[in-house]
N, C-alpha and C positions, 0 to 999 in steps of 0.2 A: 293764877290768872294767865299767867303766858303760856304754860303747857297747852290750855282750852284752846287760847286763842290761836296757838301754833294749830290745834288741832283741826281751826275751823276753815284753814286753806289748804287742808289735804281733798282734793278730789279723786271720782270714784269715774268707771270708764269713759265716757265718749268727752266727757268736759276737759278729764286729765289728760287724753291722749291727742285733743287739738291743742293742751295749753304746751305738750312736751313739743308736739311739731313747732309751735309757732316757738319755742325758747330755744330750738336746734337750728331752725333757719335761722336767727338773728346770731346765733352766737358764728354758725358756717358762715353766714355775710361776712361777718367782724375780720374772722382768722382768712378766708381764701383773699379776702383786700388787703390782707396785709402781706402776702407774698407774692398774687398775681402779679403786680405793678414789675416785679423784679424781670422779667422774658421784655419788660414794654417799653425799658429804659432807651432802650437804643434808637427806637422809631418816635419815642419822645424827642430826645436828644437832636434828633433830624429835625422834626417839622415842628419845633418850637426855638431850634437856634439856640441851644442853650450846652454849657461844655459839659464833663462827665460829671465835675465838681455840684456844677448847680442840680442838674439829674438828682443826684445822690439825695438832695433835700426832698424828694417826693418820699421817699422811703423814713427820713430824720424827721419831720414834722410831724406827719400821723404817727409814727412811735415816740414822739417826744407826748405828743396832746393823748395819747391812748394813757401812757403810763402815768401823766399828772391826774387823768380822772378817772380812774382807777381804784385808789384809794377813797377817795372821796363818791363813790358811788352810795355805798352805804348809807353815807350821810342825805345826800342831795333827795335818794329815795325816802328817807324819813321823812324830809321838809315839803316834799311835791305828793307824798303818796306814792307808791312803789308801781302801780299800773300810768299814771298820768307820766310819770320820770320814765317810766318804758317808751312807753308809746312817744314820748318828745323826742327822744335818743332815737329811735328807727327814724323817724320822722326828718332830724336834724344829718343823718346819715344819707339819706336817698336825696334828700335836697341835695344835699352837698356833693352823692357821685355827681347826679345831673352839671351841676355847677364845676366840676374836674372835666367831665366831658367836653364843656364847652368852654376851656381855658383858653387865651390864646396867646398868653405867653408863662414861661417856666414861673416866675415868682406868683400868679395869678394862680396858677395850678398848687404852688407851696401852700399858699393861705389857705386854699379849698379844702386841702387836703390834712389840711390842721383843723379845720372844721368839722372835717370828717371825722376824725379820728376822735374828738372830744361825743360824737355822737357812737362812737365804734367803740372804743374803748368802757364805757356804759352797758353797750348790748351785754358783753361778753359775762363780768360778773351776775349782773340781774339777771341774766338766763339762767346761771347756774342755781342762784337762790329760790329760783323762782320754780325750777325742777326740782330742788330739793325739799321745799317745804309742799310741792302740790302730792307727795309721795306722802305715805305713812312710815314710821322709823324704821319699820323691820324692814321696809321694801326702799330704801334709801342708797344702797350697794349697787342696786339696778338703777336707779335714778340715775346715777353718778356714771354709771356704764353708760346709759343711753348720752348723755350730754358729753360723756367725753369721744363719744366716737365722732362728734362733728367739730371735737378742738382737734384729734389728731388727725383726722383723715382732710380736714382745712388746709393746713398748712401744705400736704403734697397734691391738692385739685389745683393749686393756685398756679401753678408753674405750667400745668399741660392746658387750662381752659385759658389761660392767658396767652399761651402759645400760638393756640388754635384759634383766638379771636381775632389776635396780631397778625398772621398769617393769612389769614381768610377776609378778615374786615379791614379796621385802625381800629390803634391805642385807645381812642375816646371807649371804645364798644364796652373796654373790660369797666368802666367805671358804670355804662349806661344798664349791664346786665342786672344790677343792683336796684334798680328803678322799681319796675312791675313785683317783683317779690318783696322789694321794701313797704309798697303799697298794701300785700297782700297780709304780711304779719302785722300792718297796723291795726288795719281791721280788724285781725283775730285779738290782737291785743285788747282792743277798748269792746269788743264783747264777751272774752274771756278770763283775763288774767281779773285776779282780784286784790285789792290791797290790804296790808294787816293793818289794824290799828296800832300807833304807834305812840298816842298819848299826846301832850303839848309840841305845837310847833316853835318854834326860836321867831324872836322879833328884829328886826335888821340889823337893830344893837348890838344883838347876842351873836351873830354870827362871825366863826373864826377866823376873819378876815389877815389876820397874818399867818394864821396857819397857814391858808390856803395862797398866800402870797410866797411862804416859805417852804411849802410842799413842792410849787410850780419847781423855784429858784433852785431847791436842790435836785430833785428829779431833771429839769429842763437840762439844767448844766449838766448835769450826770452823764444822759441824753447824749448829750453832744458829744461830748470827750470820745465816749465809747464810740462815735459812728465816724466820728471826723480823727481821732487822736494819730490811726494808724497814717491816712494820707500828708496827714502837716506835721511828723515826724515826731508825734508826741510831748514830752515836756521842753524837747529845743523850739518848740513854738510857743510866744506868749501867749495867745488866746488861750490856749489850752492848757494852760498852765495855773491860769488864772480863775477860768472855770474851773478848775479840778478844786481849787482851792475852796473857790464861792459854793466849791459841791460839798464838801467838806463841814463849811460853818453854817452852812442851810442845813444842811442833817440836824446835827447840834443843837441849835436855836431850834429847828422844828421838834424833838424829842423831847426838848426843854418843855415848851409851848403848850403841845397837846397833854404832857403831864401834868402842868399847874392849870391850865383855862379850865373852867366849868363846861362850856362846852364845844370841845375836841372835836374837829372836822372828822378828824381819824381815832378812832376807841383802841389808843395804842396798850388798851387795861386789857383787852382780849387775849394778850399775847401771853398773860399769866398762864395760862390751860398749855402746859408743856406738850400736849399732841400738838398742837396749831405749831406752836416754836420749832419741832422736829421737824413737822410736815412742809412747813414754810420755806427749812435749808432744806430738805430734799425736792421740792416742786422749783426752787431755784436750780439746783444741778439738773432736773429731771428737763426744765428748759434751756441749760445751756448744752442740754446732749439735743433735744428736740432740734431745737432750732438750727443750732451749730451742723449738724448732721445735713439738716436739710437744704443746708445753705450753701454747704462745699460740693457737696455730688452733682450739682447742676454744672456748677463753675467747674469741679474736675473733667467733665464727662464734657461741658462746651469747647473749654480750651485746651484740655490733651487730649478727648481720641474724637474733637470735633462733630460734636453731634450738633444739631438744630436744637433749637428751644425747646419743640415742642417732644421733639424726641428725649430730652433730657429732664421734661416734667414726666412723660411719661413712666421712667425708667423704676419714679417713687413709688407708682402706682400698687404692684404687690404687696409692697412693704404696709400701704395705708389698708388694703384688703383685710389682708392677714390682722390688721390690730381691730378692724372693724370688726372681723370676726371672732376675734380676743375677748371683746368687751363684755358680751351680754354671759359669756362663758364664764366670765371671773365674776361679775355681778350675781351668779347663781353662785360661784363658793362663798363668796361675803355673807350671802343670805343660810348659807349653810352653817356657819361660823368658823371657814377658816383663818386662822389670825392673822390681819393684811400684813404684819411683819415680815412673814414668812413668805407670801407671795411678791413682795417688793424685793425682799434678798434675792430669788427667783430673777425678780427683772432687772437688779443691777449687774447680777451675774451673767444672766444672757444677754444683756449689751455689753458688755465686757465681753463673750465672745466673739459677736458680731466685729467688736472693733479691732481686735485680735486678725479675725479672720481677712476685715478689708487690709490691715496691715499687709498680712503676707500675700493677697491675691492682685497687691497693684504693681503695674506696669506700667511705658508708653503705649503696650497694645492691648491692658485689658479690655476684653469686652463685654458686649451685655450679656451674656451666658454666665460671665462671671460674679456679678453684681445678683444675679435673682436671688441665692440662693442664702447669699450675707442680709441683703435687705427682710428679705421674709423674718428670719432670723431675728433683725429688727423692730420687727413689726409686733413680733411674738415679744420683745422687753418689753418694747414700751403699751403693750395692753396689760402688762402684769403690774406697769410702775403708776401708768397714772390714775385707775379705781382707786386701785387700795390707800396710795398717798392722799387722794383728795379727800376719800372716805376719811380715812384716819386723822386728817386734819381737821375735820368739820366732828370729829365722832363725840366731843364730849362738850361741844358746845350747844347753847339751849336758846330759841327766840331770837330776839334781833343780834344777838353775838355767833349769827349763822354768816347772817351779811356782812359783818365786818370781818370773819372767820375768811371767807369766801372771796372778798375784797382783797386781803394779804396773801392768800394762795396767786390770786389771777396776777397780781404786780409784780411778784415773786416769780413768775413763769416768765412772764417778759423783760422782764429785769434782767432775765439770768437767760434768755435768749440774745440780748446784745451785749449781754458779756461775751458770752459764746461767742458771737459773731465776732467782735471787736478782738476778741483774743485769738482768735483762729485764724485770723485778717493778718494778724500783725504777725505771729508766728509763723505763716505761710514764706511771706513776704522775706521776715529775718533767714530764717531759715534757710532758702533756697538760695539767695546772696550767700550763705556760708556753706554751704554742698556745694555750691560751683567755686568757690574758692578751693575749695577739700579736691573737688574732680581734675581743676584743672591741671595739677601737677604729672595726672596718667597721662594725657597728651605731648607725651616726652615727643617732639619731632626726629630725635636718635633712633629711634625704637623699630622695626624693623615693617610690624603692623599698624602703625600709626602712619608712616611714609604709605606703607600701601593703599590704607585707606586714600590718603588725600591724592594719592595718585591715580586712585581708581575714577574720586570723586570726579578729578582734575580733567581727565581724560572725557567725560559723561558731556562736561560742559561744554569741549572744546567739541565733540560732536554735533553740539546747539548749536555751534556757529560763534562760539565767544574766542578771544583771540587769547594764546597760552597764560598771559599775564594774569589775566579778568577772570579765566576759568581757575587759575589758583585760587585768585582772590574771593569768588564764589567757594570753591573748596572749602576754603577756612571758614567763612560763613554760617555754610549748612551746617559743618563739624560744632562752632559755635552753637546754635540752635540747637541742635542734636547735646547740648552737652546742659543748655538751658533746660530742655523737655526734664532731662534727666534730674538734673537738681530739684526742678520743682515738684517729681514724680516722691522722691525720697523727703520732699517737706510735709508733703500728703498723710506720707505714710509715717511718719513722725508723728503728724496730728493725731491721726487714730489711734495711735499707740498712747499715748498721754491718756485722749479721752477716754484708752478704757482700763487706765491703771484708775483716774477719773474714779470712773464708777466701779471700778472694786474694791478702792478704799470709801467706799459708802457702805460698804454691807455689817462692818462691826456696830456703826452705831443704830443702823435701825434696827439689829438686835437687841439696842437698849431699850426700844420701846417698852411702856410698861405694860403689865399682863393685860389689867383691866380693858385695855384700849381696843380690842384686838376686835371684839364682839358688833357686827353692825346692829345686833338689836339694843344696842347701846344703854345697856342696864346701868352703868356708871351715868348715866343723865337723869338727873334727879328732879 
């Protein structure tokens, strides 16, 4: 029965090729919203009066409400009908930029944008089920191609078109851009997308209301720790301490929960199929390089060789090219039967040298000449990493254990994008505090080239008009800062060096994958 019924949402051209547009624009809106915001923070910060702390909450709320409905997408679409629960999610999303647009102060913008997010967080997996089942099995490799090139080419649009809207317009624009195409894929929605049957709905009674209380509590907290842990100094802070802990027993109880209830917000019984469990820890690492990746090269590129926003979105841009043009390439070996094993070794390996290479190419003065050539590099992993993982995590699951299959891949991505972040935060931070402690001791004032420097410095100043005393005092300064630049240069390179020991101790276990797995004509689904 489910095989038919899977069969009966596979569409054939012009039907298939409006429903892949309209599941690529929803999933593009979902991921460019969740990094644009990052260029806006500052002209936020200005004309809402708000400090960097509260700021920060634009970016912790939608990723807190993205990741609680996440999981539970699966579910909600069984209960609403999988076209009705689309179309509400876009719907609940463009209301909500409009409503961010027209915030007018910081906490009014938080709630909006926790609104959003529960409508955003939605788009992202239902697009991908909804590409994957309107495909036939053999042509599913390419399905997965198409839909990933708008998760990965998402995350680096968001940085230069949020630049360019900040620069040219106001903050409000990047939420309002959202409007008119939120409008346009509703439409296509409720004349195109079709829903499966899904058998009995649940009665109010039945529904897993602590799950879903205990879902929030452990993700929410989870959430937080990771975006807030580095600035309030981690566990010498009680909040955060405390949450870690409520993150902890919320896990527990929720694993407990969805094991014994009849019926599981979250079908944590899907996790049995050992490709999903693989694909699951690799689509986490595969988003703590995503994200992590894309989240320092702005911030290296703004505050050591001072580019512009919009300059430092663009810089991604190769990088997102190159995987776009990756995708439909590896979608034809999948269909060919190359075993996505062997193309994922492929891409942990060559982001392992990518990050190799940023290691050795940073400086206080590299520049953009330097960066094209690492990113493409980039760009060329991670098309190799995220087909064939998605593919292979979905490859032996059958009917509705697609969308819960699909559900733990997308939470797993972002999950493992603010670990990324929150660990690359805090290592940055650590780190460069103990390089400048390491450096300072070469600043012997004995030293025959150190005198000179600050003499030279010294001399520069008094030329400005500062009087001998001041222009010392300037001297040490600069020297200072100059010794700052440094440490933070070497905490950089630190980071990449990790992430890409990182990803090459990834490559022994997807060798373990088993044989069977490998095939997108997915002859092991029975």
């Amino acid at each position: 029965m489910q095989q038919s019924d899977e069969n009966n949402l596979v569409e054939y051209g012009f039907r298939r090729v409006i429903i892949t547009i309209t599941a690529v624009l929803c999933a593009l809106l979902e991921i460019i919203d969740t990094t644009i915001v990052n260029v806006a923070l500052n002209d936020m910060k200005g004309s809402l009066g708000a400090t960097l702390t509260d700021v920060a909450w634009v970016i912790t709320a939608y990723a807190i409400a993205n990741v609680i409905v996440i999981p539970m997408t699966s579910w909600l679409s069984k209960q609403f009908g999988r076209r009705n629960y689309f179309a509400a999610s876009i719907i609940i999303f463009t209301a909500a930029s409009f409503l961010c647009g027209n915030a007018t102060n910081i906490w009014e913008l938080v709630i909006f944008r926790f609104i959003q997010g529960l409508g955003g967080g939605a788009l992202l997996v239902t697009a991908q089920t909804i590409i994957t089942e309107s495909y036939p099995i053999e042509k599913r490799g390419m399905a997965q191609a198409i839909y990933g090139m708008g998760v990965i080419v998402g995350p680096t649009l968001g940085p230069p078109l949020g630049g360019y809207l900040v620069d040219n317009f106001s903050w409000p624009y990047i939420f309002y851009i959202n409007i008119p195409l939120g409008i346009i894929a509703t439409f296509l929605t409720i004349l195109f997308v079709k829903s499966p049957k899904y058998g009995e709905k649940l009665k109010a009674n039945q529904v897993d209301w602590w799950g879903i209380i205990l879902l929030a509590t452990f993700i929410g907290s989870l959430q937080f720790v990771l975006e807030h842990g580095q600035q309030d100094d981690w566990f010498d802070n009680g909040l955060i301490t405390t949450l870690s802990i409520t993150s902890v027993f919320g896990l527990i109880l929720f694993i407990w929960r969805e094991l014994t209830y009849k019926h599981p917000i979250v079908n944590l019984k899907v996790l049995k199929d050992g490709n999903l469990r693989i694909g699951t820890i690799m689509t986490f690492i595969l988003g703590f390089g995503l994200y992590g990746s894309t989240f320092i090269i702005p911030i290296y590129t703004q505050s050591i060789l001072g580019f512009t926003a919009t300059d430092a979105g663009l810089l991604l841009i190769p990088s997102s090219i190159t995987t776009g043009l990756m995708m439909p390439i590896i979608g034809k070996m999948l269909q060919k039967g190359v075993p996505q094993k062997y193309l994922v070794t492929a891409g942990f390996s060559i982001f392992f040298v990518y990050s190799l290479w940023m290691y050795l190419d940073m400086t206080p003065n590299t520049g953009v000449e330097h960066f094209f050539w690492p990113l493409v590099v980039r760009g060329i992993g991670l098309g190799l990493l995220f087909v064939p993982i998605t593919t292979l995590s979905l490859s032996t699951l059958v009917g509705k254990d697609i969308g819960d299959g699909a559900a733990f891949t997308g939470m797993t991505r972002q999950l493992g994008g603010s670990f990324g972040i929150a660990i690359i935060t805090t290592m940055i931070s650590r780190w460069t505090q103990q390089h400048r402690v390491d450096l300072i001791p070469h600043l012997d004032p004995t030293k025959f080239n150190v005198q000179e420097r600050i003499h030279g410095l010294q001399q520069m100043f008094i030329g400005k008009g500062f009087s001998f005393n001041e222009a010392l005092q300037k001297a040490y300064e600069l020297l200072d800062m100059s010794v700052m630049k440094q440490a933070t240069v070497l905490s950089y390179m630190d980071v990449f060096l990790y992430l890409g020991i990182l990803f090459l101790l990834c490559v022994p276990f997807v060798l373990l994958i088993k044989k069977g797995a490998g095939k997108v004509d997915m002859s092991s689904v029975h």
